[in-house]
Every structure is written in C-alpha cells, then in structure tokens.
VOGU-3710 file (C-alpha; in Angstrom, 3 decimals, decimal comma):
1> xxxxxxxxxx> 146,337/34,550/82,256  147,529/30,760/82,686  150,225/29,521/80,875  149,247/26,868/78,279  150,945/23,073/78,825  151,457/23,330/82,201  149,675/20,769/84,253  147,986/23,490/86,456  146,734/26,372/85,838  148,701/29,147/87,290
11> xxxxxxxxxx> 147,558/32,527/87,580  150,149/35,748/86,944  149,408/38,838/88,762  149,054/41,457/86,553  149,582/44,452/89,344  152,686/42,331/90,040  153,969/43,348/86,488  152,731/46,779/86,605  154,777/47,340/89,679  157,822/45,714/88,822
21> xxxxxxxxxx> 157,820/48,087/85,388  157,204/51,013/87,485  160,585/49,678/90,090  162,232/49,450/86,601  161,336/53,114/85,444  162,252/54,858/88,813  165,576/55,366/89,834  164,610/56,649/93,297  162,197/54,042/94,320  164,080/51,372/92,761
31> xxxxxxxxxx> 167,267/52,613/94,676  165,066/52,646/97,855  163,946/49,205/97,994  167,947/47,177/97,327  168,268/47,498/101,010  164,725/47,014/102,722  162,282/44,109/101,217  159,181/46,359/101,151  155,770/44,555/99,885  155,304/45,893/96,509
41> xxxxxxxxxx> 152,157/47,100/97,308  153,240/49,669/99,337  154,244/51,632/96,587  150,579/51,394/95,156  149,652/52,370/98,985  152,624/55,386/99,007  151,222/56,904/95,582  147,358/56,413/96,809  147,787/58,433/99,658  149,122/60,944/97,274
51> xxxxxxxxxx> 146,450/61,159/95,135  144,233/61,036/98,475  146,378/64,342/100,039  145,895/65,902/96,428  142,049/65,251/96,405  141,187/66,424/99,978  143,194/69,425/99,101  140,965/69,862/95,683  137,798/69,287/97,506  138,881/72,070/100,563
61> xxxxxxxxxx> 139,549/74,695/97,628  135,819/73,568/95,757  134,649/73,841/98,872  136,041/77,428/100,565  135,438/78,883/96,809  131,439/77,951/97,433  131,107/79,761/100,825  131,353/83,169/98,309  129,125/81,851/96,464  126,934/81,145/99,392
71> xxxxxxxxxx> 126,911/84,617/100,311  126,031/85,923/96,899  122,884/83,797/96,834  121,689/84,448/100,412  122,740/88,547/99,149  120,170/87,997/95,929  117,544/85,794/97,997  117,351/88,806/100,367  116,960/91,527/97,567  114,162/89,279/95,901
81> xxxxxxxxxx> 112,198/89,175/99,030  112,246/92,884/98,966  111,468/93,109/95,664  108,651/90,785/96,011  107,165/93,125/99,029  107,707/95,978/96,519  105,750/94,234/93,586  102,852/92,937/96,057  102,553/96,803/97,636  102,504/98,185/93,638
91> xxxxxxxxxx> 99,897/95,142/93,313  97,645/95,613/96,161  98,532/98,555/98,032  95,714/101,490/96,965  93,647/98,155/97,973  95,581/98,370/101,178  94,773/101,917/101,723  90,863/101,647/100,893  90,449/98,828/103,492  92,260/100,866/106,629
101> xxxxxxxxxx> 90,383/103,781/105,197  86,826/102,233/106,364  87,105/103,144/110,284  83,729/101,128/110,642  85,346/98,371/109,354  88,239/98,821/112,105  86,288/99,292/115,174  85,290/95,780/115,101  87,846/93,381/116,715  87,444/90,290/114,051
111> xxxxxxxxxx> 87,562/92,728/111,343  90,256/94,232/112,370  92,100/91,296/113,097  90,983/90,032/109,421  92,037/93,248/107,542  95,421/93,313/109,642  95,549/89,434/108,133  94,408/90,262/104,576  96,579/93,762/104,072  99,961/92,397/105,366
121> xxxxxxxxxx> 99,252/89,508/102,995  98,680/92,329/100,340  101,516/94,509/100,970  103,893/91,407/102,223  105,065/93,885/105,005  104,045/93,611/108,567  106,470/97,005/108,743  104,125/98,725/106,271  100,807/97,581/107,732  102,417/98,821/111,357
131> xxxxxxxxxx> 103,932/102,399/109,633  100,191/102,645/108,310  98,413/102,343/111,784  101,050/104,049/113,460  100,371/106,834/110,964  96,526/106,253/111,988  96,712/106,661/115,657  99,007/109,648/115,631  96,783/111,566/113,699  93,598/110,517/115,508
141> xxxxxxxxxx> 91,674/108,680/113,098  92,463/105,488/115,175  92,049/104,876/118,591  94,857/102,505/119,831  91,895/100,165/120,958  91,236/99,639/117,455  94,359/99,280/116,421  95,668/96,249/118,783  93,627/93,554/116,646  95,146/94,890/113,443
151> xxxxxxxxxx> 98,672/94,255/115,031  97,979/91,305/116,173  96,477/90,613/112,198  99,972/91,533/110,956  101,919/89,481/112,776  100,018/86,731/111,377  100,191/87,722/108,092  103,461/88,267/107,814  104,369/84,849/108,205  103,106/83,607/105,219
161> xxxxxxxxxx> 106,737/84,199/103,560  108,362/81,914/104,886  105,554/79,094/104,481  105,928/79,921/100,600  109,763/79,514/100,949  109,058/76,220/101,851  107,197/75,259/99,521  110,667/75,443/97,070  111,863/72,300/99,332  108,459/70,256/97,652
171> xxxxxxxxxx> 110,971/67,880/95,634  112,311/65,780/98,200  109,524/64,239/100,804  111,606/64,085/103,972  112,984/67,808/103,260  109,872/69,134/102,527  107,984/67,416/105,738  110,957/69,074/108,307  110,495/72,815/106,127  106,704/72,947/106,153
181> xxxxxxxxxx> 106,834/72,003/109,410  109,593/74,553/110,502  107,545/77,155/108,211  104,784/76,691/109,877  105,284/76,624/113,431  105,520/80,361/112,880  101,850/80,703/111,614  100,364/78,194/114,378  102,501/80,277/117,099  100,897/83,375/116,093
191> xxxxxxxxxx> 96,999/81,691/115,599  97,159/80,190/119,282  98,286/83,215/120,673  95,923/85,699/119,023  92,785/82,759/119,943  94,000/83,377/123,487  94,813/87,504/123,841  92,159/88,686/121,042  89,003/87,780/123,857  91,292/88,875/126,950
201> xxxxxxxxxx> 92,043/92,499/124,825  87,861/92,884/123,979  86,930/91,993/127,871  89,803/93,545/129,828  92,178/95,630/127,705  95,200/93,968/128,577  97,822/95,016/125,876  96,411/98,515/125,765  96,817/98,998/129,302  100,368/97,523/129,945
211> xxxxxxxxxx> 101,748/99,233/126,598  99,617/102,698/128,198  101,577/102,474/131,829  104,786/102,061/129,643  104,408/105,069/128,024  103,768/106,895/130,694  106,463/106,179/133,204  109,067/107,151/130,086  110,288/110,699/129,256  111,260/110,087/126,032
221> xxxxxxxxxx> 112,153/112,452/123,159  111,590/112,277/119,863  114,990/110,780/118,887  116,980/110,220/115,472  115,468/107,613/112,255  115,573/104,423/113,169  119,219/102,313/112,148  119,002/100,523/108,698  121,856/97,950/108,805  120,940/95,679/106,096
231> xxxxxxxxxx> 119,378/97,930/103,437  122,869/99,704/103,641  123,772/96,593/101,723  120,834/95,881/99,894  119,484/99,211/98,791  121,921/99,677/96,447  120,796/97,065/93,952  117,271/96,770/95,110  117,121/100,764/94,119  118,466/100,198/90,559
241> xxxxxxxxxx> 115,110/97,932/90,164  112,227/99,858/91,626  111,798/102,522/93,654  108,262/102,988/96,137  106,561/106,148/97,394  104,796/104,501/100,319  102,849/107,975/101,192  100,504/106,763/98,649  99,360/104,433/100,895  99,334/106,324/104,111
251> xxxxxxxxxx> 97,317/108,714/102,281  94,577/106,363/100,888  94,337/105,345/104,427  94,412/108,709/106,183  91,376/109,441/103,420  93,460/112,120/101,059  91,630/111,523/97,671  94,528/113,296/95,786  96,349/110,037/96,402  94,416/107,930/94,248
261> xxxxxxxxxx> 95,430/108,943/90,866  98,902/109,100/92,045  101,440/106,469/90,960  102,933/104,050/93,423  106,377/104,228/91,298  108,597/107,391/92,573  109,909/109,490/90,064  111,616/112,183/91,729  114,033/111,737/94,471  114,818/114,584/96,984
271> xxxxxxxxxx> 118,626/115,626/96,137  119,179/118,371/98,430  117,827/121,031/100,365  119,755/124,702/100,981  118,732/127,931/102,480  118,566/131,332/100,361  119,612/134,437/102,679  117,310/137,229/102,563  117,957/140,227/100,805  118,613/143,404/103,120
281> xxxxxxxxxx> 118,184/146,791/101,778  120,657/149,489/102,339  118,105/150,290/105,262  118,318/147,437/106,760  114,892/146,610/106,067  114,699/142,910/105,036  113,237/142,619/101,109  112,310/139,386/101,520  112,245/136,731/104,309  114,827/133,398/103,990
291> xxxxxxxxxx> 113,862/130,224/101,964  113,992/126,694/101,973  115,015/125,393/98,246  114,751/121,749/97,485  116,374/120,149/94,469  114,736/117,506/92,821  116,155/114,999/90,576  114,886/112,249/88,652  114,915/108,662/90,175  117,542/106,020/88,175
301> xxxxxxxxxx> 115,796/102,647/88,460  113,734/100,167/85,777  110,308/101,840/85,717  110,793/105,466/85,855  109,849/105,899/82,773  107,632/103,372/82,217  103,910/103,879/81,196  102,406/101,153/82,553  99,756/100,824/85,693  100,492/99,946/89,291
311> xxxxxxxxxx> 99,115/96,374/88,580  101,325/95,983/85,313  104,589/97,061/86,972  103,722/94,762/90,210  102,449/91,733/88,447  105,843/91,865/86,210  107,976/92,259/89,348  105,711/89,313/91,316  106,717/87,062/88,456  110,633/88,048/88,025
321> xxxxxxxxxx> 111,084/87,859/91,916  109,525/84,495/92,708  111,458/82,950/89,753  114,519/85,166/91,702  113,311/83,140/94,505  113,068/79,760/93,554  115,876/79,608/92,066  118,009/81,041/94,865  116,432/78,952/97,217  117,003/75,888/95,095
331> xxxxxxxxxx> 120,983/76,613/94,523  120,825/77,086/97,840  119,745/74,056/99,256  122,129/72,680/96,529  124,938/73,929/98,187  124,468/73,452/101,783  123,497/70,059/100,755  127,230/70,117/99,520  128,705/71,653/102,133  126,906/70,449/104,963
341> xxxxxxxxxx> 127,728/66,889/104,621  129,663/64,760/106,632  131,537/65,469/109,806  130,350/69,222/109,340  126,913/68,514/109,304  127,237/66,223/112,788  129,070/68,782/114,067  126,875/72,019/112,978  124,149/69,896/114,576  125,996/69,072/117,489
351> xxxxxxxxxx> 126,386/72,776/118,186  123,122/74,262/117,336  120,743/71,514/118,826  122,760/70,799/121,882  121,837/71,794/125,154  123,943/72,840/128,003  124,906/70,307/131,039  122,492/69,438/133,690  121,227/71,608/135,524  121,549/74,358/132,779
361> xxxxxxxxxx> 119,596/72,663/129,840  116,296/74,988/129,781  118,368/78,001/129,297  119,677/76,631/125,570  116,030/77,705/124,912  116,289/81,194/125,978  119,517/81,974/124,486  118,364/80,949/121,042  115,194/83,130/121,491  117,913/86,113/122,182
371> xxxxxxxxxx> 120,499/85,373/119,245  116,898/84,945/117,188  115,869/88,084/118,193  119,627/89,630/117,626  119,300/88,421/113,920  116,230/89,749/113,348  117,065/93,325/114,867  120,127/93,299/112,039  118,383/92,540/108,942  115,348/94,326/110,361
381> xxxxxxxxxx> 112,754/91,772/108,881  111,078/88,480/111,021  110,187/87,505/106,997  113,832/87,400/105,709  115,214/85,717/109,262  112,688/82,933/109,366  112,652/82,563/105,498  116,498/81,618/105,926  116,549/79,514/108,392  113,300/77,671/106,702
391> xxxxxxxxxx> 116,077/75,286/103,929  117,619/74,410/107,017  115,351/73,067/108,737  114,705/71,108/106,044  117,875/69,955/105,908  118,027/68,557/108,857  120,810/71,297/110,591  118,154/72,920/112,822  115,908/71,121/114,618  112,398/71,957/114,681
401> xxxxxxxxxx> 112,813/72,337/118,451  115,536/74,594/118,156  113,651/76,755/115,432  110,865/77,502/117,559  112,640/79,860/120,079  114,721/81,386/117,002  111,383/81,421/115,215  110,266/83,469/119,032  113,019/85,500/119,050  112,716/86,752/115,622
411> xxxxxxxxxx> 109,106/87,755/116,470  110,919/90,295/119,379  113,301/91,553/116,913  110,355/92,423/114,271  109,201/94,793/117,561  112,490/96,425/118,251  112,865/97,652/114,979  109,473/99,302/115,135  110,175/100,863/118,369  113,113/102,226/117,554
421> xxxxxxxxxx> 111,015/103,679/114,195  108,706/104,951/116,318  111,217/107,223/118,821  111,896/108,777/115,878  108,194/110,620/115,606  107,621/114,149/115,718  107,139/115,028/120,097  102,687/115,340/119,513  103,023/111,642/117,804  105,120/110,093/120,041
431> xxxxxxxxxx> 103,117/108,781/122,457  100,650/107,287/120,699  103,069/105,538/117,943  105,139/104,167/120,898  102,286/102,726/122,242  101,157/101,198/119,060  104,888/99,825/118,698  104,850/98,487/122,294  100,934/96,802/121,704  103,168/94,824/119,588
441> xxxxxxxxxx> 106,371/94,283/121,553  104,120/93,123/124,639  101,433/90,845/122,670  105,043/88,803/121,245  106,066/88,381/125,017  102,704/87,471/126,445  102,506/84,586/123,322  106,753/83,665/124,687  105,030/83,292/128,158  101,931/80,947/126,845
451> xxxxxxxxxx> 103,404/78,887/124,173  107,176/78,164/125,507  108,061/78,547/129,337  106,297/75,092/130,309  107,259/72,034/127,549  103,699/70,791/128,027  102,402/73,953/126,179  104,692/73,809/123,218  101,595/73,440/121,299  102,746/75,224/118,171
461> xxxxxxxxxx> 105,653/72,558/117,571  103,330/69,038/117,847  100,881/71,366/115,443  103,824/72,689/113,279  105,056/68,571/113,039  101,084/67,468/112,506  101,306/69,769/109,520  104,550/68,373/107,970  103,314/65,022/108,313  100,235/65,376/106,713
471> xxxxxxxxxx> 102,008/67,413/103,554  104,911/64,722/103,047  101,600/62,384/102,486  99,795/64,692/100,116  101,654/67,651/98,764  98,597/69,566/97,654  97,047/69,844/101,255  100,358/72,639/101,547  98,785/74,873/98,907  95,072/74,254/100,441
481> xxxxxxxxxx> 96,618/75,317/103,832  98,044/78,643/102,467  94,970/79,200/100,683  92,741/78,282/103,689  94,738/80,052/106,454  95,439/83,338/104,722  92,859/83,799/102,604  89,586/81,949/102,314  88,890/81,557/106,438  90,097/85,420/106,786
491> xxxxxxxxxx> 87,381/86,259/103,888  84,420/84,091/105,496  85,311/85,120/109,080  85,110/88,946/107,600  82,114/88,349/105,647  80,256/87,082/108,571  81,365/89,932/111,070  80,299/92,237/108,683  76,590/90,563/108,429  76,238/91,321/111,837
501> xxxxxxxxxx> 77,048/89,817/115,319  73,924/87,487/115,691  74,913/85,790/112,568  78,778/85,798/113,941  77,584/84,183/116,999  75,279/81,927/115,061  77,791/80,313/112,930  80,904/80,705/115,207  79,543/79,343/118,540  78,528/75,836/116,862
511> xxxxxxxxxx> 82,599/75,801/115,395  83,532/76,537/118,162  81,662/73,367/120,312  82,536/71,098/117,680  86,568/71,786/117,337  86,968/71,502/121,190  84,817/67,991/121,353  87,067/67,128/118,770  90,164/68,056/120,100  89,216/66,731/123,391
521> xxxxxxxxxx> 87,676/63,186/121,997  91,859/62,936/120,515  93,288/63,405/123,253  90,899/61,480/125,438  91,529/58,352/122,406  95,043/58,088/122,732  95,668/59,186/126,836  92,753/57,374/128,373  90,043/55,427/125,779  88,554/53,862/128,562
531> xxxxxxxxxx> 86,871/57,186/129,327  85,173/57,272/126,884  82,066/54,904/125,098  82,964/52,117/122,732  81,477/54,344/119,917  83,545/56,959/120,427  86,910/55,314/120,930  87,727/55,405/116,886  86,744/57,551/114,483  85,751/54,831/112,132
541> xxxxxxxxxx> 81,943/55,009/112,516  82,169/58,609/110,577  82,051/58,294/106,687  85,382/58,201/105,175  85,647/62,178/104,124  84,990/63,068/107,973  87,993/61,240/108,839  90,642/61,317/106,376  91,881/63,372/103,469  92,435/59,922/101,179
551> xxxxxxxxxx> 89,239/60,630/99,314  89,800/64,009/98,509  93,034/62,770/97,546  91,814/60,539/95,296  89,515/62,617/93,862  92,598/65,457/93,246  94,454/62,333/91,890  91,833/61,590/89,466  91,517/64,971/88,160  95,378/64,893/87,709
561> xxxxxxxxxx> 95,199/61,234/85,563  92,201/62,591/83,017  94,677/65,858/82,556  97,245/63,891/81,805  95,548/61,358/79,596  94,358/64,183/77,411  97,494/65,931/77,315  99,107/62,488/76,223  96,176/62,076/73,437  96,122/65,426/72,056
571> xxxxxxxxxx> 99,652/65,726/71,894  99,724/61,933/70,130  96,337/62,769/67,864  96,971/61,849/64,286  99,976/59,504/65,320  99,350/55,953/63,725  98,651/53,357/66,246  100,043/49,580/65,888  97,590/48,352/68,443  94,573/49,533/70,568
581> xxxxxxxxxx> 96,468/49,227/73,620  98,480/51,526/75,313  102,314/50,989/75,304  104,066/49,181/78,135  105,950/52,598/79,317  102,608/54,970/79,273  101,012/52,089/81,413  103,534/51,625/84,107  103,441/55,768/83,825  99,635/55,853/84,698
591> xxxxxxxxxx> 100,084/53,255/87,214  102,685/55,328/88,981  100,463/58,180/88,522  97,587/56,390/90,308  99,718/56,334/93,625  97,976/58,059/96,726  100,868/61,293/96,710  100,375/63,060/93,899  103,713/64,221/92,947  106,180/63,591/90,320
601> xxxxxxxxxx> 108,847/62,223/92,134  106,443/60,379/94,247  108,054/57,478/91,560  110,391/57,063/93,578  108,767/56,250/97,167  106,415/53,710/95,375  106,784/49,905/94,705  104,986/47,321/93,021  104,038/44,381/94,859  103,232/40,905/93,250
611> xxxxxxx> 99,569/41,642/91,878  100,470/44,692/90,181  99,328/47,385/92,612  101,415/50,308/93,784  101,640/50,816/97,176  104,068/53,414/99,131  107,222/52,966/100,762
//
C-alpha cells in the first residue's frame, strides 16, 4: 500500500514481508543466507519445487492405483458382453433354431447368407451360429455347400458389437466420429468381401474346394476340447449369473421337437461320473454287466429357480448388461482419458502407429494383423477384441489405419479358435466340421488378400472414415445404419429371395446399375470432371433429398422440437403465466435445439452470429 505524506507514491512488496517473516521464523534458512546474499525469492522457488516433487509423487500414486482399477472394468466389460450373448440366445435362440431348421430356406445362397446375418445378430455369437452348422454338416442335414454363405453371414453379424460399443462414445463429436469409424471398418470389411466371394462360391466353388483339398491332405485325429483361456477367468462370475444349455438350440435346428418345450436356463449340472463293478457269482458267472453312474447336482446361479419364460429371463438380462455396458465403457473412457494424457499418450501413439524404417514400413501392417490375431486367439472372441480396442480409437491412441489390420487379425483369430473346436469332434464328424471351420479360416484370408495387400484397395478404411464423418454431422444416421445394415436390408433382401428369383433379379439388377453409376459418376467428379457432361459434374440438379441427408435431418429435428415443446407445456400446464411470450432461457433453448445436429451437447459446437441464427462450428 503507499505510505500517506510522502510526495510519491511508493509501493511495499508484500511477498517481500512474507519472506522476511518466514527468514525470521527459521533458524536453518535464516542461518543459511548470513554468508551468501541469495534473492529472496529463491526460497519461494526452493519450497515450490517441493510442493512440485510432492505433487508429481501424489499424481504417480492416483495414477498406478487406477491401472487396478482399469483392469477391473475391462474384467466386468468382458463378463457383460457375455452376459449380453447369454440374454440375446435366451431371447432369440428357439428363433435361432426354427430358422436353420428350414433346409429350403438354406439351400439358397442369399438366404443363407441373410439367416447367417439375422441369427448371429439373434444369438450375438458368431461361435454359436458356427457350433450350430458345424453340428448341421456332421450329421448330414447340411451340405457344406450350403453352409459357406451362412459363415460368411456370421462373420458379418457378429460385428455388430462392437458398432454398438461405439455408440457409448456419442457424447463427444470428435470421439465419436474416430469410434464409429473404427467400429465400422469391421462391418464394411466383411460386406466388400462377401459382395466379392458370395458370386465366385455360387459359380466356381472356391472356398469349398480349397477348405476340401485341406482336409484331405491332413491325417488328423480327433484331438482334446478346444483351450478356454479367458473363460478360466471369467466363468467364474459369469456362472454365478446365468447358466445356458445351448443343446436346445442345436436341437431345434437338427429338427428334435422334444426341444421346444425345454428351457434355455440349465438346471442341473453334471457333477461326476463313476463306474459300478459287476457283480460275479460264486460261479463266476457275471449277475449283471458294469455301469456308468452320473451324479447330478443342481446349478448355483440367479435363475435356477426362477419361473419365468426364456423371453422374461433374456429381456431382464438384455437390460442389466447393456446398463453393465455403458457404464463400463463410459468409466472407461474416463480413465484412459486420465491416464492417457500427456507425454504417455504421444508416446503410446508413437509406438503403436509407427512404422518401421525404410525399406521395412509395409511389414508394421502385417505384424499388427498377427498380434491382432494373437489377441483374439486368447480371449477367444473377434466381438470382445474389437469391442476393446473400439474407446481407443476414439481416443485418438490407435489410428484408424492401424485398427484395420488388428481389426484383420482378429477376424483370423475368431477362425483358430473354431478349428481348434472342431479337432476336437468325434473321428465320423471330423472331416466335415474341419471343413466347415476352414470355409471360414480361408474366406478371412481371401478378404486379407482383397482388401489390404495393395493401399489402393483399402476400401474398407475411406468407407469406415465416410461413415464417421457423416455421424459426427448427424448422430441419428448411426442408429439408422445399425438398423439398416443388420436388420431392415437383411429382411427385404430375404423377403425377396424367398418370392422367387425373377423377382430377385427384377429388383436387384436395377440396384445394382444404379449404385455402380453412382459410385463411378464420384469418382469420375473429383479424379477427372472433364470426362464427364456439364450436367453431370455436380449433383446439384437432383432434388435436395437425392443428395443430402439435411432434409431428413431437418425433418428428425422437427419431430425432436414439437416433443420437446409438449413436454415443456405439459409439464408447465396450470403454471401462471406473466406474459404470452416465452422466457428468454426456453428461447435461446429452442434456438439451440433448432441446430442441424441433433444432439444435446451439440450446444456446445454451435454459435450465434449477428442476426440471431445458429450456425455450427
């Protein structure tokens, strides 16, 4: 403060006084400085770095004390996916069974490419779909030339999981752009590959034949079950929950009515088995011959004793695991965000999207298709690999370039464990469920040699990044894709195969034409207009809803504001009113709400300019 009377003002420095009090108060420091003229902000700077060392050493204990953490929410994300596949196979499973029951149904390619789609989106379980055709072929109720389009339906169906996982990252726009687009370049991997080797299987029989020679130059014996490394760990909780007896479903398929009435929920688990000696007589004449006892006991989990349906059980599980889900995946993302910050982060990134020195770079590619692949093989599902790698993409600490081979690699792994399931058939199955397991090993590597060898065909990633755009601008065309790709278009596609081929050919030819001119007019715009007429150079003589989604956006956007008005009225009916108009908060709400992304925290990526108008970021 300045003194009063003096002819200038002079200023005292109040840290000056704090220091000398604290010289005054400490002997040591005080003693220190009689010799040495020290600034007296160095003892500010001395006790600072103090507090600094005893920070950094806080935050490194808050931080190793989360990686447990970490693990215990990746542990319960894994044992709700499996609960989830559980409570969609209680759900939809008998439905599962009725569809591979129809062998009409299955000798058609589409349909069984669309019931391979349909059931593994039923059953969440491309491992279940496979164990049920395997089960099929072995007993001869399906030919394996059937059964290669309903492989090649699961592996598209099974990658709807992690496209819902990424869904959880909707809140921020840049995260959820990178993890639909990382979720997705699963499902358009799988949909170019099956457009390509579905018409080479029908005309030359490709993937039958090579899996066919395989067989056949192997002597192999039926071998030992196939490892289970991660259900070691999981199966004890996941157990205590709910408990399957897939037969059911093999059974419905294989056509064994006695299945139907029986409950998807086990009740009694096998204990043990021993042998009971026969009895000999005194003439050595054997009373009776040796049997097998089994001891039953009764299962220990949730719903053993329950009394309520299939659908009641599943539909209570569905709901309990997704909320699991969410949340996991939201602390999760929480986390990393916390941990991955920083120097980590560059270097995590550093490491994982690097590639080696010139001349070495391609093979980065190929070893991150093989540690994919090794991952997979270890927790035995493509659905819980790709799921957890899906927040971080979104994060930013995988590339999307990088999670295409690891998104490859985990479709090889997915094949290994089948194989190995299938060596462990009984010698008169094991040909034909090797082969099976091998349709699906091979059709994986033939898609690895299309889609990745050559960067120019890396079509899945410029799709997969298309996608993410388009769902940072309007987060509901995310739940339209889910709902077009694995359900509607596999429904119309089956519906018209089963009207009959001239009406399949009728309606698919013409879709056909039209999405190649299209695709070719894009690429012809933006590589060489000049090829092509003035007309066709733009897209703008089309009407609006032919060439962009803003009107169905606005119409979705209008249909959210009249909700929300009449939420806002009936929950303020019977409220006295000072004026007719609407308060200054509710109308910058609504115009916020009238923004082109229809999101809540869209708020926050939207401005207004001088007129009044919102307009985005």
């Amino acid at each position: 403060m300045p003194f009063q009377g003096s002819p200038c003002s002079v200023r005292v420095d109040t840290g000056f006084l704090e220091s000398q009090h604290a010289l005054q108060g400490r002997a040591d420091e005080s003693s220190r400085c009689k010799d040495t003229k020290v600034p007296i902000n160095w003892h500010r700077g001395q006790a600072g770095s103090c507090r600094n060392n005893e920070g950094g050493l806080t935050a490194g204990v808050v931080s190793l004390s989360k990686v447990p953490l970490l693990f215990l929410l990746l542990y319960v994300f894994i044992c709700s996916l499996d609960v989830l596949s559980s409570a969609f196979q209680l759900a939809g499973g008998k439905v599962a069974g009725d569809i591979f029951k129809d062998n009409a149904i299955l000798s058609n390619p589409v349909e069984g490419l669309v019931v391979g789609i349909l059931v593994t989106v039923l059953v969440q379980s491309s491992s279940t779909s496979t164990s049920i055709v395997v089960s099929l072929v072995s007993s001869g109720l399906l030919q394996v030339q059937a059964a290669i389009p309903i492989i090649m339906g699961s592996n598209i169906g099974t990658s709807v999981t992690n496209t819902i996982v990424a869904l959880m990252q909707a809140g921020e726009r840049e995260e959820f752009k990178r993890a639909f687009a990382g979720g997705t370049v699963h499902d358009c991997f799988n949909w170019l590959t099956v457009l390509v080797l579905l018409p080479l299987e029908v005309a030359s029989g490709l993937v039958r034949r090579v899996s066919h020679a395989a067989v056949t130059s192997l002597h192999l014996q039926s071998g030992h079950e196939a490892p289970e490394l991660l259900k070691v760990i999981t199966e004890p909780f996941t157990k205590i929950i709910i408990q399957l007896d897939k037969s059911v479903i093999t059974g419905l398929a294989m056509g064994d009515e006695q299945m139907r009435n029986k409950s998807l929920v086990k009740v009694w688990c096998l204990s043990n088995s021993h042998t009971i000696a026969s009895n000999i007589s005194s003439f050595g004449i054997t009373d009776s011959p040796a049997e097998n006892v089994t001891h039953h006991e009764k299962c220990k989990h949730l719903f053993v004793d329950s009394s309520l349906s299939d659908l009641s059980v599943g539909l209570i599980l569905l709901a309990a695991s997704l909320l699991v889900l969410c949340s996991c995946l939201v602390l999760l993302v929480k986390l990393l965000n916390s941990l991955l910050k920083g120097q980590v982060a560059k270097v995590i990134q550093k490491v994982i999207n690097t590639d080696f020195p010139w001349p070495f770079g391609w093979l980065a590619g190929y070893l991150a298709i093989l540690v994919g692949a090794g991952m997979t093989f270890v927790v035995q599902s493509s659905s819980v690999f790709t799921s957890a790698i899906t927040p971080l993409i979104g994060l930013g600490v995988i590339s999307l370039e990088r999670a295409y081979p690891l998104t490859l690699g985990s479709n090889i792994g997915t094949t290994t464990t089948a194989i190995l399931a299938a060596l462990a058939s009984p010698g008169d199955k094991l040909a034909a469920a090797l082969q099976v397991a091998l349709c699906h090993f091979f059709f994986n590597v033939l898609g690895i040699l299309l889609w990745y060898p050559v960067p120019f065909t890396r079509l899945p990633v410029r799709m997969a990044r298309f996608l993410g755009a388009q769902t940072a601008t309007y987060r509901w065309f995310a739940v339209l894709y889910l709902l077009l790709c694995f359900l509607l278009l596999p429904s119309l596609v089956l519906g018209l195969s089963m009207a009959g081929w001239r009406v399949m050919v009728a309606t698919g030819v013409p879709f056909v034409a039209v999405t190649l001119f299209v695709a070719v007019v894009n690429v012809l715009q933006v590589r060489r207009p000049q090829c092509l007429p003035a007309r066709l150079r733009t897209w703008a003589f089309l009407p609006a809803w032919m060439r962009s989604l803003q009107p169905l956006d606005a119409a979705i956007t209008k249909a959210t504001l009249s909700c929300t008005r009449s939420t806002s009225q009936g929950q303020a009916h019977g409220l006295p009113q000072a004026t007719g108009k609407l308060p200054a908060a509710q109308r910058q709400a609504e115009g916020l709400i009238e923004s082109p992304a229809v999101t809540p925290d869209s708020h926050f990526n939207n401005h207004m300019t001088e007129d009044g108008r919102s307009t985005r970021l």
